[in-house]
C-alpha positions in Angstrom: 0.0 0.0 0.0 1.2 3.2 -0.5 0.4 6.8 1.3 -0.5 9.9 -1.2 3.3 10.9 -1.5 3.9 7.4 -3.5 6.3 6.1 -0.6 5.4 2.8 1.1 2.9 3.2 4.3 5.2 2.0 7.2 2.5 -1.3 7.4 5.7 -3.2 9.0 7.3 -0.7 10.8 8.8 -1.7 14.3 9.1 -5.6 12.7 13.1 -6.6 13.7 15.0 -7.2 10.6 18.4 -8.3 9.8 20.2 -7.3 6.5 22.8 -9.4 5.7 25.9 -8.2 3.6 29.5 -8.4 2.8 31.2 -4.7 3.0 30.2 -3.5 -0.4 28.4 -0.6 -0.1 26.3 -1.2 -3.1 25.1 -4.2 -2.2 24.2 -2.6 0.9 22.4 0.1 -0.2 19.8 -2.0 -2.2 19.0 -3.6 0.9 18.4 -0.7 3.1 16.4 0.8 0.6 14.2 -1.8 1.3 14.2 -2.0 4.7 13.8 1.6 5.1 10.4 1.1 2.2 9.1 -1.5 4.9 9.5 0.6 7.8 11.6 -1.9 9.6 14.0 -1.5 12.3 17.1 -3.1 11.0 20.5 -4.4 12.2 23.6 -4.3 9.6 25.0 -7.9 9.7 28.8 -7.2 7.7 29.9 -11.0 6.9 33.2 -12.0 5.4 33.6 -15.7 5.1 37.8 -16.6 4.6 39.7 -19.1 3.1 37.3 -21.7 1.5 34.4 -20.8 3.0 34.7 -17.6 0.8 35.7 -19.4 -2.2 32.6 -22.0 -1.8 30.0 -19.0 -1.2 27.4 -18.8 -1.9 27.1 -22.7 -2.4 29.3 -23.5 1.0 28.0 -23.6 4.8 28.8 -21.2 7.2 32.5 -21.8 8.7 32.0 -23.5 12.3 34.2 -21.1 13.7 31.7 -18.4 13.4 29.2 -20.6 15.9 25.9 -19.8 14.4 23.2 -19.9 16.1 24.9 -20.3 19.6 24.8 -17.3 22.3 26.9 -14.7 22.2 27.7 -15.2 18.2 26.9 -12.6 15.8 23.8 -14.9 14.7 21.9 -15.7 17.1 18.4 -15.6 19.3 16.0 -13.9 19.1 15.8 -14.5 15.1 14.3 -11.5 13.8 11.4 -11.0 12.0 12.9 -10.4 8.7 16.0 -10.9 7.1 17.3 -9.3 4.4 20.6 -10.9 2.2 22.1 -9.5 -0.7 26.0 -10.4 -2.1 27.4 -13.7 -2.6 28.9 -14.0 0.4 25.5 -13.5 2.4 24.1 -16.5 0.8 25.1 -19.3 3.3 24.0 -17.3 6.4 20.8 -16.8 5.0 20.2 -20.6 4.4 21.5 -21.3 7.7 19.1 -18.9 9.3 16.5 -20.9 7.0 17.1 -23.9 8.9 17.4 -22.7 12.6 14.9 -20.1 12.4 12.0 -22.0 10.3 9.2 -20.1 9.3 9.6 -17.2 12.5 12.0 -15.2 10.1 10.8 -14.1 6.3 13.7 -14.4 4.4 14.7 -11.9 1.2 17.3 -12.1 -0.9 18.5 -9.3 -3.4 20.2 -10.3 -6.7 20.6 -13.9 -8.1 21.8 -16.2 -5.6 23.0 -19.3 -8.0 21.4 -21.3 -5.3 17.6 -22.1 -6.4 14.7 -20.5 -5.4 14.1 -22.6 -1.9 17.3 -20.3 -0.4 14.5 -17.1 0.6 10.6 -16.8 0.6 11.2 -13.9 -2.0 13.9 -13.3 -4.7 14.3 -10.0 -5.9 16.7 -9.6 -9.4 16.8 -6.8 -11.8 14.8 -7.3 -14.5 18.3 -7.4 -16.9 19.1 -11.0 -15.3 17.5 -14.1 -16.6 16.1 -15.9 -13.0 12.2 -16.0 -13.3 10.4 -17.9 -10.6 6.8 -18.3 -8.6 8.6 -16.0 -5.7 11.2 -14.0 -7.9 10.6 -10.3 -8.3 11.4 -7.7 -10.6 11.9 -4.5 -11.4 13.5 -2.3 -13.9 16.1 -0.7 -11.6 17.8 -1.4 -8.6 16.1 -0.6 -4.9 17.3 2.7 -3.4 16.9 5.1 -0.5 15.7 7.8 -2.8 12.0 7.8 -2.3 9.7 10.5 -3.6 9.6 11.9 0.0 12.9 12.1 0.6 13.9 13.9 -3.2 11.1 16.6 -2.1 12.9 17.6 1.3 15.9 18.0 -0.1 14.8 20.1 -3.3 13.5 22.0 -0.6 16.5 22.6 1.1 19.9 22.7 -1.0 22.6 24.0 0.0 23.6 27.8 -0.7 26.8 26.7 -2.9 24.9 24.8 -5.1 21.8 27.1 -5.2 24.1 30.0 -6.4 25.0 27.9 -9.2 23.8 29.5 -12.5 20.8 27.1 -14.1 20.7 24.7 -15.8 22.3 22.8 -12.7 24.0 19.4 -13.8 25.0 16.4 -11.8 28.5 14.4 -13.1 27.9 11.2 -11.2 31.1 9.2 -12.1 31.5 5.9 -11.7 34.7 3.7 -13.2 36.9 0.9 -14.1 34.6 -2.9 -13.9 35.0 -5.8 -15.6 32.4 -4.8 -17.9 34.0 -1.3 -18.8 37.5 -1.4 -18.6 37.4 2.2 -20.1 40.3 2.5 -23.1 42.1 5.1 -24.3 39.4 5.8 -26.9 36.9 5.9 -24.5 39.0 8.5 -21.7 39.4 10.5 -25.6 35.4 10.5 -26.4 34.7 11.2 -22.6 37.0 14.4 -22.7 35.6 15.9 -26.2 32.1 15.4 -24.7 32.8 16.8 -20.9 34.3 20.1 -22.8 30.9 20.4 -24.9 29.0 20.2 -21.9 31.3 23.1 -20.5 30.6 25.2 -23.2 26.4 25.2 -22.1 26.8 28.0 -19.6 25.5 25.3 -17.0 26.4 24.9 -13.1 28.2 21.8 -12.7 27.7 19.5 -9.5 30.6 16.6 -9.7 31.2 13.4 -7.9 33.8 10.7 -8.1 33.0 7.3 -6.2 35.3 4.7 -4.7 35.6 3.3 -8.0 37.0 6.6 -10.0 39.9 6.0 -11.3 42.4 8.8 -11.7 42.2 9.4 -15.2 38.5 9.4 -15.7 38.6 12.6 -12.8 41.6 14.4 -13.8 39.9 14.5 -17.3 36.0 15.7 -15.7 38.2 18.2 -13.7 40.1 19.6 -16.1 37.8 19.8 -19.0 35.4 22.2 -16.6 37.8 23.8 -15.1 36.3 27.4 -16.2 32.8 26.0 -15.0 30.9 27.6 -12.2 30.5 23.6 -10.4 31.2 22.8 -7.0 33.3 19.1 -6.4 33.5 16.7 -3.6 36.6 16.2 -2.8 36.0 13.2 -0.3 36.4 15.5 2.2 33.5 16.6 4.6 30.0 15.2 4.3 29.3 13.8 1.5 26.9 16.0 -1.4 25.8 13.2 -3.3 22.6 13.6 -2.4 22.3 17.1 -2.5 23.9 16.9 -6.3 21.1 14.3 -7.2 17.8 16.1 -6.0 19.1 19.7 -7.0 19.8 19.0 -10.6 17.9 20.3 -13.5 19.7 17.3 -15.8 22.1 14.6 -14.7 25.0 12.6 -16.8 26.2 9.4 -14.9 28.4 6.7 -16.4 27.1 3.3 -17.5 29.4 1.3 -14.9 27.1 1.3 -12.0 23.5 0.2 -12.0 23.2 1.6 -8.4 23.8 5.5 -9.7 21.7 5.2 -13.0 19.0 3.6 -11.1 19.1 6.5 -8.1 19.2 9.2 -11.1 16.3 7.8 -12.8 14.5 8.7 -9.1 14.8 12.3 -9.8 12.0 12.3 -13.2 14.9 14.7 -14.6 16.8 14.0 -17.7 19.4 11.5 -17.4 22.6 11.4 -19.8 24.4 8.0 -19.5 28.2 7.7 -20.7 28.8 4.1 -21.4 32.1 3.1 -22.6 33.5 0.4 -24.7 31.9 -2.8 -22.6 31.6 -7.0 -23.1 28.1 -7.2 -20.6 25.3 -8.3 -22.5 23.4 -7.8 -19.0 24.6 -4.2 -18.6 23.2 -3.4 -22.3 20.1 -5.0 -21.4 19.4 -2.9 -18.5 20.8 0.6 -20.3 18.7 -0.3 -23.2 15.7 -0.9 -21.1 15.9 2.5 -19.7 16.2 4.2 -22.8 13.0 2.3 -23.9 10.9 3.8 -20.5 12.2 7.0 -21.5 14.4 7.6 -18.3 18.0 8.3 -20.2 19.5 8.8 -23.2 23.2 8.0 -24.4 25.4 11.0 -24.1 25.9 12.5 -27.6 29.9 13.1 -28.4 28.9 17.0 -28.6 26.5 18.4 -26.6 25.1 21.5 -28.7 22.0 22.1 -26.5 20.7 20.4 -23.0 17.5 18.5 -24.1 14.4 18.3 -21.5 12.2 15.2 -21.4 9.7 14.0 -18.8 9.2 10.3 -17.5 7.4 9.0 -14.3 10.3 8.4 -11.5 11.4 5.2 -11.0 11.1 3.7 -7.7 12.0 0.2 -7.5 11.6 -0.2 -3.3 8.2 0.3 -3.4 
């Protein structure tokens, strides 16, 4: 059910829930986006399997070392009410909370597991991967933080450096190097020529690097707007991210992260997306699905003029 603002009515709040993740912060976000959709009151369970207990996740047990289920352990009684797992590596201890904990815990897990559908009462997996099932759910982008709610308050209330940016206001969300986009030389080449037409719109530039910039990909964003009204995190202080997101008129964010294109897609503004050379069928999938809603569009190699199109936000917790 949802209230008249389109977030989820807080049916469950109060319920005890246990999210279950390794230390990517990623993976976690997904699952306290859901948490926080449900209203519960959740406990961050960080789990790192070693040796070949990591290697045989998510298929392996839980090492006997880690005494699960026994007092005093980091799983044990009272089982909560819901648990939450999401990452390979959460995969055993969510089985193993399957068998001590019976039906008293409902059990959700976030992404494919590789494990069958009997590992959780519910599956959720973007709707790019191929797992279909009775209790599998889907959904276009990945779950978030970022309701409708939350975007509103903090429209309502940015921050004087980036509200005396001149409009158009545009977010650089930057992601980098994966498996899937090993960014070449052509690509850093195309991503510069672009970055220095966008500098020539007379826009306010909002830019952020993540954990996974790599030093090329910034030194080239900075540099190409370096006579650009903009204001940049540094990694120092809080963190603007969120700010950046709700605040701009018209975002571009790199293709490398599903996390950041599904959290821009929140905003209903125009999304660019730069997406690099890449080998992931699943990643074109899920770029080309979004272009198909009507969220993004690929981000031209010259920007002559910033385009405005509407969409309905995506928001994949609910």
């Amino acid at each position: 059910m949802q209230d008249d603002s389109g977030d989820m009515a807080p049916e469950m709040a109060g319920l005890r829930a246990w999210i279950i993740s390794d230390d990517k912060r990623g993976n976690q976000v997904q699952a306290l986006g859901v948490a926080d959709a449900l209203g519960l009151a959740h406990e961050l369970k960080i789990v790192a399997p070693r040796g070949l207990h990591k290697v045989l996740a998510p298929w392996g047990g839980v090492a006997p070392g880690e005494r699960f289920g026994q007092a005093g352990a980091q799983f044990a009684l009272p089982w909560p009410d819901v648990a939450i797992a999401v990452g390979r590596a959460s995969i055993p201890y969510i089985r193993a909370l399957g068998r001590h904990a019976g039906s008293a815990t409902f059990r959700i897990i976030l992404l494919d597991p590789k494990t069958g559908p009997g590992s959780a009462d519910v599956i959720w997996v973007p709707q790019h991967d191929r797992r279909r099932g009775d209790n599998v759910i889907t959904t276009l982008t990945a779950p978030h933080s970022f309701t409708s709610k939350r975007i509103a308050k903090l429209r309502a209330n940015i921050p004087a450096d980036i509200a005396a940016l001149p409009r158009p206001r545009i977010a650089l969300i930057l992601g980098g190097r994966t498996k899937a986009y090993p960014y070449s030389d052509k690509d850093h080449a195309r991503f510069e020529t672009t970055m220095r037409s966008i500098a020539g719109q007379g826009a306010g530039l909002m830019i952020t690097p993540s954990r996974r910039t790599h030093e090329d990909l910034l030194r080239i964003a900075l540099e190409a707007t370096a006579d650009c009204p903009r204001v940049v995190y540094d990694g120092t202080g809080p963190n603007p991210y969120a700010d950046f997101l709700c605040a701009a008129d018209a975002l571009v964010v790199t293709a490398d992260s599903v996390n950041m294109c599904g959290e821009a897609v929140a905003t209903g503004r125009p999304v660019y997306v730069f997406e690099p050379s890449g080998r992931s069928a699943k990643f074109k999938r899920f770029h080309q699905a979004l272009r198909d809603y009507g969220a993004t569009r690929a981000l031209p190699d010259q920007m002559r003029e910033l385009a405005n199109w509407q969409y309905e936000p995506l928001d994949s917790s609910a």
